[in-house]
N, C-alpha and C positions, 0 to 999 in steps of 0.2 A: 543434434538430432541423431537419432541412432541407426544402423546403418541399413537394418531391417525397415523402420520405419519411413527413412526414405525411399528407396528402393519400390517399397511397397505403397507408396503415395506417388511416386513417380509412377509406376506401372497403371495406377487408377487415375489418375491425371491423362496419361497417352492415351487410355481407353476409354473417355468419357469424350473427348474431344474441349473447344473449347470454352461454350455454353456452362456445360454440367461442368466442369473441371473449375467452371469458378463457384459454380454449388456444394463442391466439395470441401473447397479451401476456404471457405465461409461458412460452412456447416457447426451447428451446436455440439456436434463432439466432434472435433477439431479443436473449438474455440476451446474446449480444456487442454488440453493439449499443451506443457511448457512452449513451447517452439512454435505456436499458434500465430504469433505477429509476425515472426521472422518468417515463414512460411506464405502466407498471406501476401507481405510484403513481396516476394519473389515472383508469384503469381501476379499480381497487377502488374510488377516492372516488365514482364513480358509481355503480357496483354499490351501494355505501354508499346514496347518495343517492335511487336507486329503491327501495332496499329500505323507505328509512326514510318514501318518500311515499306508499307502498301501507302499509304501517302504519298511518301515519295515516290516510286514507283509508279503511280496515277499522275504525279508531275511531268515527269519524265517522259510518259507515255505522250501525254497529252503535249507539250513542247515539242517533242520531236513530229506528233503526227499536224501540229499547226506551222513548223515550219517546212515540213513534204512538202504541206497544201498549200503554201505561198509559195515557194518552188514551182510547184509544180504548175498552178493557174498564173503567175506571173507572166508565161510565154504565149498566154494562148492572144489569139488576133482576135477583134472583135470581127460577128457575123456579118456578113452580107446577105441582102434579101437578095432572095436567085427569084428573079422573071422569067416568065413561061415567053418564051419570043417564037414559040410553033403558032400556026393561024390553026389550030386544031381544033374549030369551036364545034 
């Protein structure tokens, strides 16, 4: 790919975010484009690769905040009912 062409795909990529940025790399003039698959290709493996570190990341979050919560309610005592023992009717 050439060095402008990247460059200049990258920059519209960063500023499209990344909804439109797969509108781009999917686009009808693109798909002419020699370097059309290989580019493509890049673009999903990333997509891929955030998808799959916000995953994990929701694991992680999730396991650490279930074992706080057994931590942390493991010690509590069960309640007692409090009686009113005043004749303060």
């Amino acid at each position: 790919m050439p060095t402008q062409a990247y460059h200049g795909l990258k920059d519209a990529l960063i500023t499209a975010g990344p909804f439109s940025g797969h509108n781009i790399a999917f686009s009808a003039r693109l798909s002419h484009m020699p370097f059309a698959q290989d580019f493509q290709r890049i673009v999903v493996h990333a997509y891929d690769n955030g998808t799959a570190a916000v995953s994990v990341g929701a694991a992680i979050i999730a396991i650490v905040g279930g074992l706080a919560a057994a931590l942390l309610l493991r010690n509590q005592e069960k309640s007692t009912e409090i009686t009113d023992t005043s004749e303060n009717h």
